[in-house]
N, C-alpha and C positions, 0 to 999 in steps of 0.2 A: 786126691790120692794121698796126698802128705799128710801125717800127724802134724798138727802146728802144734809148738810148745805154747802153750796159755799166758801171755803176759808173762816174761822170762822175768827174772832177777836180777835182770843188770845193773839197777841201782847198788841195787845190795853186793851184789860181788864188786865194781866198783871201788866202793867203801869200804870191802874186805883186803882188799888187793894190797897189801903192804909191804913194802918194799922187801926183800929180805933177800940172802944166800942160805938161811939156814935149809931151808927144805929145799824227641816224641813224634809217635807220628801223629801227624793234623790230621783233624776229624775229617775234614776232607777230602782224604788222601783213600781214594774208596779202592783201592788195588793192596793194602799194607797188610798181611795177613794178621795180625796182631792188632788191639785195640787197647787204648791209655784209657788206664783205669780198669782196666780187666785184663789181660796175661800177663801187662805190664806197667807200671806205675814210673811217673815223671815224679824225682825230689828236688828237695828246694833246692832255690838256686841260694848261695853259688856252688858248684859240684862240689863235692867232699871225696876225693880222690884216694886211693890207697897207700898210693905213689905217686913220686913227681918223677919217671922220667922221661916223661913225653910221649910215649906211645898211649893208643887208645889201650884201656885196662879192661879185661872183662877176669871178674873177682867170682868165686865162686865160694862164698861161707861153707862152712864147710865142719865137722868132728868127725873123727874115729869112733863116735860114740855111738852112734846114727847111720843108724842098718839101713836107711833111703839113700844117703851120701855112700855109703858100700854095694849101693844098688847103681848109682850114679858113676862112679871112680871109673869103670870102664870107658861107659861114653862120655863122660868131662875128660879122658886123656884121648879118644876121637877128635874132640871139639878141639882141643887144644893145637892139636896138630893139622886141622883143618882151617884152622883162625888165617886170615891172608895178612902179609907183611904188613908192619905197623901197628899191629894188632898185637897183644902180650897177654899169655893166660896166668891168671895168681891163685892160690889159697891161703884163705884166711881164718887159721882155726879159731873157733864160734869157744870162748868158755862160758857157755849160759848157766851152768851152774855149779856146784861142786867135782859131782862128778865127771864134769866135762872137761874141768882145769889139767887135769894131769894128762890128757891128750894134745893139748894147745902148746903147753908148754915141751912135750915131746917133739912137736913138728918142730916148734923151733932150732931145737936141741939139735934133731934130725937136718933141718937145713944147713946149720950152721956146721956141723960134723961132713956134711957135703953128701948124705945117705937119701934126703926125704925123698928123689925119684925112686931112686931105688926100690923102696922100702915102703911106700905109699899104698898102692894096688894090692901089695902080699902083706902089709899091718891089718889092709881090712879085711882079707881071704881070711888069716891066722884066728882072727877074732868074730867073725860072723859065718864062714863057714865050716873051719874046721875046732871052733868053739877052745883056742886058748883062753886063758884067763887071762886077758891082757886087759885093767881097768886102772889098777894104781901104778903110780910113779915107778916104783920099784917094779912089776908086774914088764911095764914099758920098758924099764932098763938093761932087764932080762934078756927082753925079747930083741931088744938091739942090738944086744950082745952077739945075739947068735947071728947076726948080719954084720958081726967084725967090729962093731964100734967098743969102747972104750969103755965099757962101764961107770967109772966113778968118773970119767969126764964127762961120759951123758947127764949124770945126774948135776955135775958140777955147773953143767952150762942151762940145764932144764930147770934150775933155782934160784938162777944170776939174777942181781939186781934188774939186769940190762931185759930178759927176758919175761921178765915181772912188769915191767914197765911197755912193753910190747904191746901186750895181753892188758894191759890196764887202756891201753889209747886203740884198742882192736875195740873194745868193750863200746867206747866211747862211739867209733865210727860206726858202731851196728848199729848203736841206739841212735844215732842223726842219720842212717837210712831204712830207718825203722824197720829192720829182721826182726821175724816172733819166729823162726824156724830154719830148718837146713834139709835138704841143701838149699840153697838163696845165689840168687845170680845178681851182680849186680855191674853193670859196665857205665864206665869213666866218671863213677860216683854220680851222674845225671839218673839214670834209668834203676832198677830194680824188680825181677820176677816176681810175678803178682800171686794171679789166679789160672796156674796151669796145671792141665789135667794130665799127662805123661809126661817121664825124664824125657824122653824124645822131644817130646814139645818144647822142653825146659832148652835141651840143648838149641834147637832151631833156632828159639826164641833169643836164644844170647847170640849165634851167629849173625843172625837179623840185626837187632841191638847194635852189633861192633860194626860191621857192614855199613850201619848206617849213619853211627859216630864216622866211621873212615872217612866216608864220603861227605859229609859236613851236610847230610839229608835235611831239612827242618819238616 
């Protein structure tokens, strides 16, 4: 159902990234609705986590750029709020390529301003249904604006060393749980959504996944 991005760029952005302010379940576990190596794929040990604060993580990669994750935003805020105690839902904006950077770097900007719930669900509405022009930095600062925040401090916080280097160690942890694409589920850096044929799927399948990190399942 997904467009996969073809072998993304992430070396190369990577190495472009420079610092600046200027700008499993067991095969024979025959009741598991999901199977390893097809909905969902086991990565290498040792986990590669998002975060450390203890709770099981279900991550869900993620742009503003990528009208499937704008298809998704509804039911990933279902999931979120269906997830049982101990369980923590994240987003982790994907910049796989140029064009993707000035969105990754907005979430940020947007976290940090304290707007991104806000502002998350109606950045994707603005931009795939009701077709703003929302693709560049400025475009995004705009559009924040009109959500109350700060203009030159959106932009101020969206080009911080601090959030350059974010986005530089995001880049890093896609490529060690090998995303070629978004949306991408990925819980407690163990597991990662493979080969699933609906969002519905997608979400069940991360519910299963945390359910079963919770429960210490093998």
């Amino acid at each position: 159902m997904f467009k996969r991005i073809a072998r993304l760029r992430v070396a190369a952005l990577l190495a472009g990234l420079v610092l600046t302010s200027a700008c499993t379940a067991s095969n024979s576990n025959a009741a598991a609705p999901y199977t390893e190596g097809k909905e969902y794929v086991a990565l290498a040990a040792p986990a590669q986590r998002y975060s450390a604060d203890g709770k099981v993580e279900v991550v869900e990669v993620f742009s503003y750029g990528c009208v499937h994750c704008a298809h998704f935003a509804p039911k990933a805020e279902e999931l979120r709020k269906q997830l049982p105690p101990g369980v923590k839902f994240k987003l982790l904006p994907a910049a796989f390529s140029d064009a993707w950077l000035p969105y990754a770097r907005a979430y940020y900007a947007a976290e940090k301003l304290g707007v991104a719930d806000k502002t998350h669900l109606d950045l994707f509405a603005k931009k795939f249904d009701q077709h703003y022009p929302i693709s560049t930095l400025d475009e995004l600062a705009d559009y924040y604006a009109t959500q109350g925040v700060d203009r030159a401090k959106f932009l101020a916080i969206a080009t911080s060393p601090e959030v350059t280097q974010q986005i530089k160690k995001d880049l890093e942890l896609i490529q060690k749980w090998g995303v070629d694409g978004t949306p991408t589920i990925v819980v407690d850096g163990k597991y990662r959504s493979n080969e699933v044929k609906t969002l519905d799927q997608l979400s069940a399948l991360a519910q299963w996944l945390a359910q079963r990190e919770l429960s210490g399942a093998k």
